[in-house]
C-alpha positions in Angstrom: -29.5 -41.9 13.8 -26.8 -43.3 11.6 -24.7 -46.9 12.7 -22.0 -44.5 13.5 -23.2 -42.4 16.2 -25.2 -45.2 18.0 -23.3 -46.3 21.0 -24.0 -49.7 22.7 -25.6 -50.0 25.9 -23.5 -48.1 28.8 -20.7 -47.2 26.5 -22.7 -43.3 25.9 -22.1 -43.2 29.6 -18.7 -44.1 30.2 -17.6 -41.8 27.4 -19.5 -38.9 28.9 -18.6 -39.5 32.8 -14.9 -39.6 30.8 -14.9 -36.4 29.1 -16.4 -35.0 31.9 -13.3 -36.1 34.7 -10.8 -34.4 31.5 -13.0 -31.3 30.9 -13.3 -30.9 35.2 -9.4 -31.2 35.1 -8.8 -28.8 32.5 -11.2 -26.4 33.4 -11.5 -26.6 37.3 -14.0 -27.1 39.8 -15.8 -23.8 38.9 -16.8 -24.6 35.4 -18.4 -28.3 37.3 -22.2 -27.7 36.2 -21.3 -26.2 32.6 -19.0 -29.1 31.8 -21.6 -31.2 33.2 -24.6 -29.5 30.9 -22.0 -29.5 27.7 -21.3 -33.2 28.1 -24.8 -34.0 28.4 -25.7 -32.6 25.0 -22.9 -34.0 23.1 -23.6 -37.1 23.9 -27.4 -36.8 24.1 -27.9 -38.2 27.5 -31.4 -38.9 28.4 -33.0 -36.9 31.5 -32.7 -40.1 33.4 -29.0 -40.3 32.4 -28.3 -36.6 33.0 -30.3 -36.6 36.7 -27.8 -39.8 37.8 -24.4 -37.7 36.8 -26.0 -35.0 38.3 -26.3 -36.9 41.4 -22.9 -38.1 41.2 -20.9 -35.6 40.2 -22.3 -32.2 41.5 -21.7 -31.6 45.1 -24.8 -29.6 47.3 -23.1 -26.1 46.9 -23.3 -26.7 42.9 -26.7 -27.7 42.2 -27.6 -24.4 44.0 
């Protein structure tokens, strides 16, 4: 990984949960799990990163 693409502690995650609030906005509530899954590969969350968004940002009727 170079110097440019490594992000400091925490900062990976507030630029994800960020993107994700724009893309949910732009997109709408339908696209929620997609935006979710896109945002977790660009910025290469970790499964333990990915499962707390998931947590917070998918409603029950979603993660169906």
């Amino acid at each position: 990984m170079t110097p440019s693409t490594m992000h400091p502690p925490g900062e990976k995650m507030k630029k994800a949960i960020k993107e994700f609030c724009e893309q949910l906005e732009k997109k709408g509530e339908s696209q929620r799990k997609r935006i979710l899954q896109n945002v977790a590969i660009k910025y290469d969350l970790s499964p333990k990163e990915f499962d707390f968004l998931e947590r917070h940002c998918l409603d029950d009727k979603t993660k169906q």
